[in-house]
C-alpha positions in Angstrom: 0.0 0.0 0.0 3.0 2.2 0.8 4.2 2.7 -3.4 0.1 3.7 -3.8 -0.3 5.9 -1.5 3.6 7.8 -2.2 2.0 7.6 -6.2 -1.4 8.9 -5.2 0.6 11.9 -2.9 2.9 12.5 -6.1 -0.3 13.1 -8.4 -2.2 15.0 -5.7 -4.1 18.1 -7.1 -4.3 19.7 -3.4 -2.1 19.7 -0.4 -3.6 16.1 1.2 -4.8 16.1 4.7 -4.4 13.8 7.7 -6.1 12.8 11.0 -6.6 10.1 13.8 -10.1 9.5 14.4 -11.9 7.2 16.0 -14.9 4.5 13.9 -17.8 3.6 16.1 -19.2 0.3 14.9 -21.0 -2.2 16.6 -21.2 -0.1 19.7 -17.1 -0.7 19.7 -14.4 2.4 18.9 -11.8 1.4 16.8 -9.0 4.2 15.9 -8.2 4.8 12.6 -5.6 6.8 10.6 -7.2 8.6 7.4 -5.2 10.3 5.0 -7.2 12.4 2.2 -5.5 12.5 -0.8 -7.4 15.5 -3.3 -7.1 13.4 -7.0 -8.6 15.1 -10.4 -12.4 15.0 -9.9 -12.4 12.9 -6.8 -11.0 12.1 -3.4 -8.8 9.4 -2.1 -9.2 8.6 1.4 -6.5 6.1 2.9 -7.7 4.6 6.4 -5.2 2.4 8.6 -7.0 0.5 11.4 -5.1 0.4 14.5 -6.4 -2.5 15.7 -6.4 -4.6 12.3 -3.1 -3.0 11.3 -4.1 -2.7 7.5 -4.9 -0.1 5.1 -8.6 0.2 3.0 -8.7 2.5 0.2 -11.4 4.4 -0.7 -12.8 6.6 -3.9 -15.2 9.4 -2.5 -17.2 11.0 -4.8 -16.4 14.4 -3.3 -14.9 17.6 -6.3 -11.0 17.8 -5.1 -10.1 21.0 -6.2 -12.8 24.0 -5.4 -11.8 26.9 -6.8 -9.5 29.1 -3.9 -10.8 26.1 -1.4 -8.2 23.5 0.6 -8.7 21.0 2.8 -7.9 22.1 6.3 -7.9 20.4 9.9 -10.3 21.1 12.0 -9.5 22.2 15.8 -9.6 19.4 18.4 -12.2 19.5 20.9 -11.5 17.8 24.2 
């Protein structure tokens, strides 16, 4: 996954954008590792699961370049 994601990161059309956050499913919390990766017309979201130690690639449907728009981080709230 490592020479897809460094390709994906050469042919970004944005500065990419990264975060630890945690998945609630089946009332558990598992904490991930997503990297968002802007590509021409879509988004490529990278998400490494802790727990399962793996990566899952995902296509969102989601316009990667707005015009004067980039992806920024969002405070943390404790």
């Amino acid at each position: 996954m490592r020479d897809a994601i460094f390709a994906d990161l050469a042919n970004a059309t944005a500065t990419p954008f990264a975060n630890i956050m945690p998945i609630i499913q089946a009332g558990f919390v598992y904490m991930t590792y997503q990297l968002y990766i802007p590509m021409a017309g879509f988004v490529r979201n990278y998400v490494y699961s802790f727990k399962d130690k793996n990566w899952s690639p995902w296509d969102l449907n989601i316009v990667a370049n707005p015009p004067a728009a980039a992806l920024t981080c969002a405070p943390n709230v404790v």
